[in-house]
TORBA-858452 format. One line per 3 residues: their letters; for each residue x, y, z of C-alpha. Coordinates in Angstrom, 2 decimals. Layout:
N
a = X/Y/Z  ... .
# end
This chain:
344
xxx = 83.28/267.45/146.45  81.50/263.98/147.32  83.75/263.71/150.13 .
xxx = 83.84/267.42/151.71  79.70/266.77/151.33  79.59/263.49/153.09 .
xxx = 82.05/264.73/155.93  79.60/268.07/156.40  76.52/265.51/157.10 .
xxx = 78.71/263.87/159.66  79.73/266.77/161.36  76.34/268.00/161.74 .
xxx = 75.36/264.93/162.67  77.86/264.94/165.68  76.68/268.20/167.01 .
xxx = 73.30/267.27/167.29  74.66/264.39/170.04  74.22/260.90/170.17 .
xxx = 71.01/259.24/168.95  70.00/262.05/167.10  72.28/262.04/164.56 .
xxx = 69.75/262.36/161.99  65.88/262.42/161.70  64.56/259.65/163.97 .
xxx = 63.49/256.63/162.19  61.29/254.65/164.34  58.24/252.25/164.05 .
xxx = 57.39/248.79/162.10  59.74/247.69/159.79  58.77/246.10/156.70 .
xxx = 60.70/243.43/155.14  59.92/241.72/151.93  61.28/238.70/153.12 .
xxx = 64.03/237.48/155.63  65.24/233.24/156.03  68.90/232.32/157.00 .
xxx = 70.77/229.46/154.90  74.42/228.04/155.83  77.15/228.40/152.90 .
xxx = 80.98/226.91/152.96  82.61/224.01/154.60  84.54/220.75/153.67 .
xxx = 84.74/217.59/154.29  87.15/215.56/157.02  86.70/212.24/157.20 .
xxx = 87.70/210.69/160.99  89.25/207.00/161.74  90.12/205.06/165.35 .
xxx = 87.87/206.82/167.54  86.03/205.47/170.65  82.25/204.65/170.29 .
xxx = 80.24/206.47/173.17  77.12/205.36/174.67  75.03/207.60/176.94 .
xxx = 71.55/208.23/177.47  70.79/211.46/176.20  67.42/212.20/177.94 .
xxx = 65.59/211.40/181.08  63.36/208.31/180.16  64.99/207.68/176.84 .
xxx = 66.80/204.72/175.48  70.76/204.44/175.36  72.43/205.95/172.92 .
xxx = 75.59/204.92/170.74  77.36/207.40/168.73  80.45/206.44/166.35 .
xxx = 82.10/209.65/165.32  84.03/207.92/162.87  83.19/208.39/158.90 .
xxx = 82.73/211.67/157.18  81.92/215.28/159.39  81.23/218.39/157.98 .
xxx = 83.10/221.31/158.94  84.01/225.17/158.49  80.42/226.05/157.45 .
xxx = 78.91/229.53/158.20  75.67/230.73/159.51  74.02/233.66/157.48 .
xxx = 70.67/235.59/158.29  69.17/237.65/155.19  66.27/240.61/155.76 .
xxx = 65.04/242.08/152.78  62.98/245.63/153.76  60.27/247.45/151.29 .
xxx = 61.17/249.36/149.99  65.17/248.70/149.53  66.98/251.49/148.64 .
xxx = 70.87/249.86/149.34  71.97/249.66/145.64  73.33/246.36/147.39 .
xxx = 73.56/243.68/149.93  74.91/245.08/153.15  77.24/242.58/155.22 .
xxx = 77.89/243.02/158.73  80.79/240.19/159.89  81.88/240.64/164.11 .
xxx = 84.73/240.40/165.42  87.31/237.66/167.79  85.15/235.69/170.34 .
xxx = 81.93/237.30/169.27  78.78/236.43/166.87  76.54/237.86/164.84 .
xxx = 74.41/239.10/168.01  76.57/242.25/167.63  75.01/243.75/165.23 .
xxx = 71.05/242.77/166.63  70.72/244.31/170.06  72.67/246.12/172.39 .
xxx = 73.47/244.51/175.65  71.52/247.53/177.18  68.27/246.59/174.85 .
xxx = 68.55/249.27/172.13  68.54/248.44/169.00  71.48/247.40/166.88 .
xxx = 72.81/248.44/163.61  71.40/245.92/161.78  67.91/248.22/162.87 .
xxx = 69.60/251.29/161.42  70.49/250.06/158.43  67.34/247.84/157.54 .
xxx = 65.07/251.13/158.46  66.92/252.72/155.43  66.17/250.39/153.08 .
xxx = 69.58/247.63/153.49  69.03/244.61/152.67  70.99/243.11/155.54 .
xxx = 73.28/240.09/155.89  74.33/239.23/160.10  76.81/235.91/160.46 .
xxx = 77.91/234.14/162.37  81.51/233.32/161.36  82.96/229.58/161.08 .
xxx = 83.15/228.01/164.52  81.02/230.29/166.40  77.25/230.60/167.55 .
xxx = 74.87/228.52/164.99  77.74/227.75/162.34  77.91/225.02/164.81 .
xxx = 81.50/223.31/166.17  83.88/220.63/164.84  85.40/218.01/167.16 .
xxx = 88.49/219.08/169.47  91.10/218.34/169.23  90.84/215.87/166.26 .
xxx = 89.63/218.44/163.62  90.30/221.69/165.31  92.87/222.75/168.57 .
xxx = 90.85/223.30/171.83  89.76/227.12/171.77  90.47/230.19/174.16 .
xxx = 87.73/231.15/176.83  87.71/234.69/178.24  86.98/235.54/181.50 .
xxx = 84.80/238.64/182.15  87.60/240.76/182.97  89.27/240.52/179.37 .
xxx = 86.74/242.76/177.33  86.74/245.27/180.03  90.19/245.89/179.99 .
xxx = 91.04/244.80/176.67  88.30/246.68/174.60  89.04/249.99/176.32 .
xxx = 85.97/249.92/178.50  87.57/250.39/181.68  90.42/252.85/182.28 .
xxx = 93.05/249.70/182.40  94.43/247.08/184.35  92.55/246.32/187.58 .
xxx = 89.50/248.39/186.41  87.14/245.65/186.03  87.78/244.72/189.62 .
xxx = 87.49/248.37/190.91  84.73/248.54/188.31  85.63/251.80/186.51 .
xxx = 85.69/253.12/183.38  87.50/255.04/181.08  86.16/259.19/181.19 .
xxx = 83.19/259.68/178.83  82.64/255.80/178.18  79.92/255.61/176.24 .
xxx = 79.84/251.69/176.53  76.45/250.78/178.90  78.48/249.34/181.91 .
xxx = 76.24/248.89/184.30  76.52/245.46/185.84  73.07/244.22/183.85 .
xxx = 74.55/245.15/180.68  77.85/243.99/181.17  77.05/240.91/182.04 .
xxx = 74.45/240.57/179.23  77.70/241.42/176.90  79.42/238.40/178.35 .
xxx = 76.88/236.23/177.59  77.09/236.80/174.05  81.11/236.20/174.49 .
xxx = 82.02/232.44/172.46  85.50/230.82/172.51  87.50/231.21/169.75 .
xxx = 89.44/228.57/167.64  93.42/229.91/165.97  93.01/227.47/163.49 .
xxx = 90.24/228.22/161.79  91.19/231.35/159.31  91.28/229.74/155.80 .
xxx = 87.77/228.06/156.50  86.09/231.51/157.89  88.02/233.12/154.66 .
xxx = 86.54/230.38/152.45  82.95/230.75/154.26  82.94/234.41/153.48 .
xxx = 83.90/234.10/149.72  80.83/231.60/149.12  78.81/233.85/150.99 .
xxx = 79.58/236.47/148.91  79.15/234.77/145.41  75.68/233.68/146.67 .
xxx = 74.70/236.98/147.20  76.43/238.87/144.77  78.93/241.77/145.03 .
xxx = 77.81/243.80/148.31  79.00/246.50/151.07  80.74/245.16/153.81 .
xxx = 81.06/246.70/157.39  83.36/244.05/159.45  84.30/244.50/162.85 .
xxx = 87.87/244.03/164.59  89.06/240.38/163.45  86.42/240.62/160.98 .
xxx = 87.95/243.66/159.14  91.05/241.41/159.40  88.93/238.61/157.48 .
xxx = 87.39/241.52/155.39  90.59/242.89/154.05  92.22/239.61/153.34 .
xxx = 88.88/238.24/151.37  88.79/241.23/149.37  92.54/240.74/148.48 .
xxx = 91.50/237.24/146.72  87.88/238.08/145.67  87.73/241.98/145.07 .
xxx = 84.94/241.68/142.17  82.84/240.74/144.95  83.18/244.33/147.09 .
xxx = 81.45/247.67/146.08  82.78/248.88/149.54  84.17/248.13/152.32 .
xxx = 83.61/249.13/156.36  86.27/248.73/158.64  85.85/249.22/162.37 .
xxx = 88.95/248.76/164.59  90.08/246.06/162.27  92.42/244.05/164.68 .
xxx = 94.72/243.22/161.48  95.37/243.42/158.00  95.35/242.02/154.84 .
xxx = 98.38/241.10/152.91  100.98/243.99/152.37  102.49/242.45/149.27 .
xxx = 98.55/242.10/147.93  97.91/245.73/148.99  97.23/247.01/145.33 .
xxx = 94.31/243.64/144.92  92.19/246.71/146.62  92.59/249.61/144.64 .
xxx = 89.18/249.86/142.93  87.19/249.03/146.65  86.58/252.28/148.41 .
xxx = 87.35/252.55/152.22  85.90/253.52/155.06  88.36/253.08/158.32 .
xxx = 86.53/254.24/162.05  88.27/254.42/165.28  86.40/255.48/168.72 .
xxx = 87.89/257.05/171.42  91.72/256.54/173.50  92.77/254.30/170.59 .
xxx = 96.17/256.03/170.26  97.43/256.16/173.95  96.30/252.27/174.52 .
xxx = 100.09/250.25/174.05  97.85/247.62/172.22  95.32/249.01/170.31 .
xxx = 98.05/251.98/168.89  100.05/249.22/167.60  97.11/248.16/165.79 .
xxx = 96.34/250.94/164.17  99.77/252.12/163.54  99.82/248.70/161.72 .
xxx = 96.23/249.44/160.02  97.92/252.89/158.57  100.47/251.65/157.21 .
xxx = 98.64/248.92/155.40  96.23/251.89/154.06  99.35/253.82/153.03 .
xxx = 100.35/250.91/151.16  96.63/250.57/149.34  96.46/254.40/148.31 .
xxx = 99.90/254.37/147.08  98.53/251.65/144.58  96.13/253.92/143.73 .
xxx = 93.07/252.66/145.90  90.82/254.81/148.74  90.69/254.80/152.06 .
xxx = 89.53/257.23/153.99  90.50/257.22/158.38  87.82/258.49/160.50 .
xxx = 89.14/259.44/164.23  85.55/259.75/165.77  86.93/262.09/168.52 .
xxx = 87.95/264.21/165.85  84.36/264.74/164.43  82.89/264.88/167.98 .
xxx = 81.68/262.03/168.73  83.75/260.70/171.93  84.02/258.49/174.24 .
xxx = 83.66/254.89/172.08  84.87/251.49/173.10  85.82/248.59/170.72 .
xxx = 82.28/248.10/171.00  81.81/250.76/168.38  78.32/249.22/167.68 .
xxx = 77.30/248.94/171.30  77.75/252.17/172.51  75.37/255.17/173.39 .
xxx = 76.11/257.04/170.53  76.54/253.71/168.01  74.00/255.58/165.87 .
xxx = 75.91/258.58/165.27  78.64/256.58/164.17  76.01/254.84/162.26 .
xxx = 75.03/257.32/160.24  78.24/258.75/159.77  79.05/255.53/157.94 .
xxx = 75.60/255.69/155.90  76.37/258.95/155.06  79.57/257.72/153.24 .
xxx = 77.87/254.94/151.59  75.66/257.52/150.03  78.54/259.47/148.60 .
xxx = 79.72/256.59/146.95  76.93/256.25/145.14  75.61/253.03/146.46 .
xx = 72.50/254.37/148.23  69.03/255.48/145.93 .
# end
């Protein structure tokens, strides 16, 4: 009954169109408190490296720097708002995806606001990070601690996140029917700028980052994005006392199909936006996703597969978040949390 209720809201909520998916919430938001703190890392201590000297501003003195001794790394950046009143029955995480920071969840590139808005004007206590490696988590040295990252060139998301209708598009500068992402040139290019490389050799530390977040703050929802539903899924495996449920949105992988059963008491919330199944790439992903689910409800465990075209609510990118109609989806997803009980 819980779920047929929940998946009545959502409907609604579809056919009233994008940003009006339920009552408008708008004006000052309170918070209690908000303050950011850095949680994780190790130690790696460096040997026979070159002492550099420069001057590091106009009109200052000469500088020497020996990077040799002991550096901190894999740390992550985390940003806590507390609203009055909170009505989450617990901390809700939001962790972004490959090449990307926590700026995904704060603004659109089109200057709406984010879901980190829609979820602190219901009464979420929210938590946006910025994974190891990336934005203020800061950077280790390269290549002596980690391999030289990957850059992407503007074209990549374009194509590659189903923005434009495929190969060539960004060029020609067209998109996909009924993209909802805002393409314009201004907002593109504002996406971009939130765009960070991207180390491979990072994963244990951002795993490790994200279970010391979570036993500072206690067991909590978590809403993770492409690579960060990867992360998500594979955290949970090891740490599933610290999960009362879990968001995935286009994960780009999955956890551990040996481990699947680790995630049988965490209920699951999978949502997919538009042309997902007739991209070669992003099928294979999901294909992949499904059969990782299979594996988790055949253990017993919940997860439920929203197709957002299939509740009417079309036309999404990757860039579930970013889109038009992000709030729609947004609601649909608060709308689940509800029904499991972990909204007052």
């Amino acid at each position: 009954m819980r779920i047929r209720g929940w998946r009545a809201l959502a409907a609604a909520a579809a056919m009233l169109g994008a940003g009006a998916a339920e009552a408008q919430v708008s004006g000052p938001i309170t918070l209690e408190r908000f303050g950011s703190f850095h949680v994780g890392g190790r130690l790696v201590e460096l040997s026979g490296r070159p002492v550099r000297e420069y001057l590091p501003t106009v009109g200052g003195a000469p500088l020497r720097i020996d990077p040799n001794g002991v550096h901190v790394v894999g740390q992550m950046y985390a940003r806590f708002m507390v609203p009055a009143p909170t009505r989450g029955a617990v901390p809700l995480m939001l962790w972004h995806g490959a090449y990307l920071t926590g700026v995904t969840y704060e603004t659109t590139p089109d200057g709406r606001e984010g879901w980190e808005h829609f979820f602190l004007r219901r009464g979420w206590t929210t938590y946006v990070t910025d994974a190891v490696e990336r934005g203020r988590s800061g950077a280790a040295m390269s290549p002596e601690i980690y391999s030289p990252p990957l850059h992407l060139p503007t074209a990549n998301p374009w194509e590659r996140f189903r923005i434009g209708d495929g190969a060539g598009s960004h060029a020609r500068g067209t998109v996909l029917p009924g993209n909802q992402f805002p393409a314009d040139q201004a907002s593109y290019l504002s996406f971009m700028r939130q765009v960070v490389p991207r180390y491979l050799d990072t994963d244990e530390d951002v795993i490790n980052a994200y279970i010391a977040l979570l036993e500072r703050t206690g067991p909590s929802v978590v809403i993770a994005h492409s690579q960060g539903g990867a992360f998500a899924w594979q955290v949970a495996q090891r740490r599933p006392d610290l999960f009362r449920a879990l968001v995935l949105v286009e994960p780009a992988g999955t956890g551990v199909m040996a481990e699947a059963a680790k995630l049988r008491a965490i209920p699951q919330l999978l949502v997919y936006g538009d042309y997902v199944d007739a991209d070669p790439r992003w099928s294979v992903i999901r294909t992949n996703a499904r059969r990782f689910s299979a594996a988790v409800r055949e253990a017993g465990g919940t997860v439920e597969d929203v197709d957002l075209p299939s509740r009417g609510i079309r036309g999404n990118s990757h860039m579930v978040m970013m889109d038009r109609n992000g709030d729609a989806v947004a609601a649909l997803i608060q709308d689940w949390l509800a029904a499991q009980g972990l909204y007052r």
